[in-house]
SERO-627435 format. One record per residue (C-alpha): residue number from 1; residue in three letters; x, y, z. Coordinates in steps of 0.5 Angstrom, whole numbers, m for minus. Example, Ala and Ser with C-alpha at 12.3 -4.5 7.8 and 13.67 -1.06 7.14 Angstrom:
+-----+---------+-------+-------+-------+
: num : residuo :     u :     v :     w :
+-----+---------+-------+-------+-------+
:   1 :     ALA :    25 :    m9 :    16 :
:   2 :     SER :    27 :    m2 :    14 :
+-----+---------+-------+-------+-------+
//
This chain:
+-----+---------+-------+-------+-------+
: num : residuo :     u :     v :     w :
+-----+---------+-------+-------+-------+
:   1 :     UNK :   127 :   190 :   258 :
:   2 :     UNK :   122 :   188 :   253 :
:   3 :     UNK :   124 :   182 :   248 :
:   4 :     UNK :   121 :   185 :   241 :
:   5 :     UNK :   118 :   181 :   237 :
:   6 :     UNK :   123 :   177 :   232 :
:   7 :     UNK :   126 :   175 :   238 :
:   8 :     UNK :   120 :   172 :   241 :
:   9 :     UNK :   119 :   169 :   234 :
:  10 :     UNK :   125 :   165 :   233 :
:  11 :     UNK :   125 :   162 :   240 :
:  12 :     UNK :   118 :   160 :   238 :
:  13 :     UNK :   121 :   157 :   233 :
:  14 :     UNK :   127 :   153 :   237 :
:  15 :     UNK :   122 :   151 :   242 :
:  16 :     UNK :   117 :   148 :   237 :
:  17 :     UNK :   123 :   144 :   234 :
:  18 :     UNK :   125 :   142 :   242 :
:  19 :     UNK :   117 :   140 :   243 :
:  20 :     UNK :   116 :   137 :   236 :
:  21 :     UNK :   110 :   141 :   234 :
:  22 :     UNK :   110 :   141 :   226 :
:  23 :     UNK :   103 :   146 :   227 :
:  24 :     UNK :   106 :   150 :   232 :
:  25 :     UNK :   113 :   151 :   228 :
:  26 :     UNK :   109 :   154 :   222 :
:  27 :     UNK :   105 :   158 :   226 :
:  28 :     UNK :   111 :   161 :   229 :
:  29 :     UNK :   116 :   162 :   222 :
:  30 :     UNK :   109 :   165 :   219 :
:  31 :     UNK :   109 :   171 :   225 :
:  32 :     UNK :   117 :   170 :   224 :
:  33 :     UNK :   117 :   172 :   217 :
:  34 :     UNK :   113 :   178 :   218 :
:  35 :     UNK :   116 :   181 :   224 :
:  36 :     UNK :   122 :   182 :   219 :
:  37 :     UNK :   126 :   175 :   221 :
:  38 :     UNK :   130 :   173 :   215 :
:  39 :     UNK :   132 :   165 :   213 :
:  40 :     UNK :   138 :   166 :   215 :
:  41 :     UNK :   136 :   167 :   224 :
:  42 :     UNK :   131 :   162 :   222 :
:  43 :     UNK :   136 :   157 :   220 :
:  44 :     UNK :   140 :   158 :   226 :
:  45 :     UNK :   134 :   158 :   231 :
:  46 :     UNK :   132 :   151 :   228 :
:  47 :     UNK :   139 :   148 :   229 :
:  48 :     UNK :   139 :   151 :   236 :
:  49 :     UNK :   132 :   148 :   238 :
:  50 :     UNK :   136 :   141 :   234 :
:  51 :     UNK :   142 :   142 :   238 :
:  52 :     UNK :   138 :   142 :   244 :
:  53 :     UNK :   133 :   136 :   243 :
:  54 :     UNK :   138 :   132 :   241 :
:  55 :     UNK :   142 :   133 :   248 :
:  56 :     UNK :   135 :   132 :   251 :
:  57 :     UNK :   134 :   125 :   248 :
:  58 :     UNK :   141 :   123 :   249 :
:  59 :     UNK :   140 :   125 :   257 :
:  60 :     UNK :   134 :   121 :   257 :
:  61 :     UNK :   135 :   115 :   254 :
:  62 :     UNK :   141 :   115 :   259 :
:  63 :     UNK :   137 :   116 :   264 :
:  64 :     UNK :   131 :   111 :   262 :
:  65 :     UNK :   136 :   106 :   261 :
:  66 :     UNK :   139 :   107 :   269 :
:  67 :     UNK :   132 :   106 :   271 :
:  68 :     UNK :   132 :   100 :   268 :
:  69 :     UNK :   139 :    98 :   270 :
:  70 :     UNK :   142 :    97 :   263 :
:  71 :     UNK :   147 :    99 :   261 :
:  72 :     UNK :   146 :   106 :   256 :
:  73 :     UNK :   148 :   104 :   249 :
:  74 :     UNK :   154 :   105 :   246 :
:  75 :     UNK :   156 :   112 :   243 :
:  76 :     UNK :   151 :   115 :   249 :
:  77 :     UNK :   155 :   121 :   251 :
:  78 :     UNK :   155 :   124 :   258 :
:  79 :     UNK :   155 :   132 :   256 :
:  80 :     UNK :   148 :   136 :   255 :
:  81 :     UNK :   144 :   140 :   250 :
:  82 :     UNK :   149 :   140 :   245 :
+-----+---------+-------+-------+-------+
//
C-alpha cells in the first residue's frame, strides 16, 4: 500500500510539532497546502502531534525524576501519549 501524498504530509506536521522543529513545520504545512490539505486536517495533525509531545514530556519528567530518586511532581500523570 502506498501512503499519497496529503497523508505523509500531515504526519509530517504532527511529527514536526512532536521534535519541535519550527523549519521543518513550515516546510511540511507548505507541501501540506499543496497536496490539497485543508486547515482543518492541518489543525487535528497539530494537536495530535501537541497530544503526543506532552504525554512524551510527562513520561520523561517521570522517568528523570525516578533516576534521581525524587519524587515526580504533583499532578505528573502515569497514562501515555495523551
Amino acid at each position: 500500500m502506498k501512503i499519497d501524498d496529503k497523508t505523509k504530509e500531515l504526519i509530517a506536521i504532527g511529527a514536526s510539532i512532536v521534535a519541535n522543529c519550527q523549519p521543518c513545520l513550515q516546510y511540511h504545512v507548505a507541501r501540506a497546502q499543496r497536496a490539497g490539505v485543508d486547515t482543518q486536517e492541518m489543525a487535528d495533525a497539530i494537536e495530535i502531534g501537541r497530544l503526543v509531545r506532552k504525554g512524551a514530556g510527562i513520561k520523561m519528567d517521570t522517568f528523570a525524576a525516578n533516576l534521581a530518586g525524587a519524587v515526580p511532581a504533583a499532578g505528573v500523570a502515569q497514562s501515555c501519549c495523551g
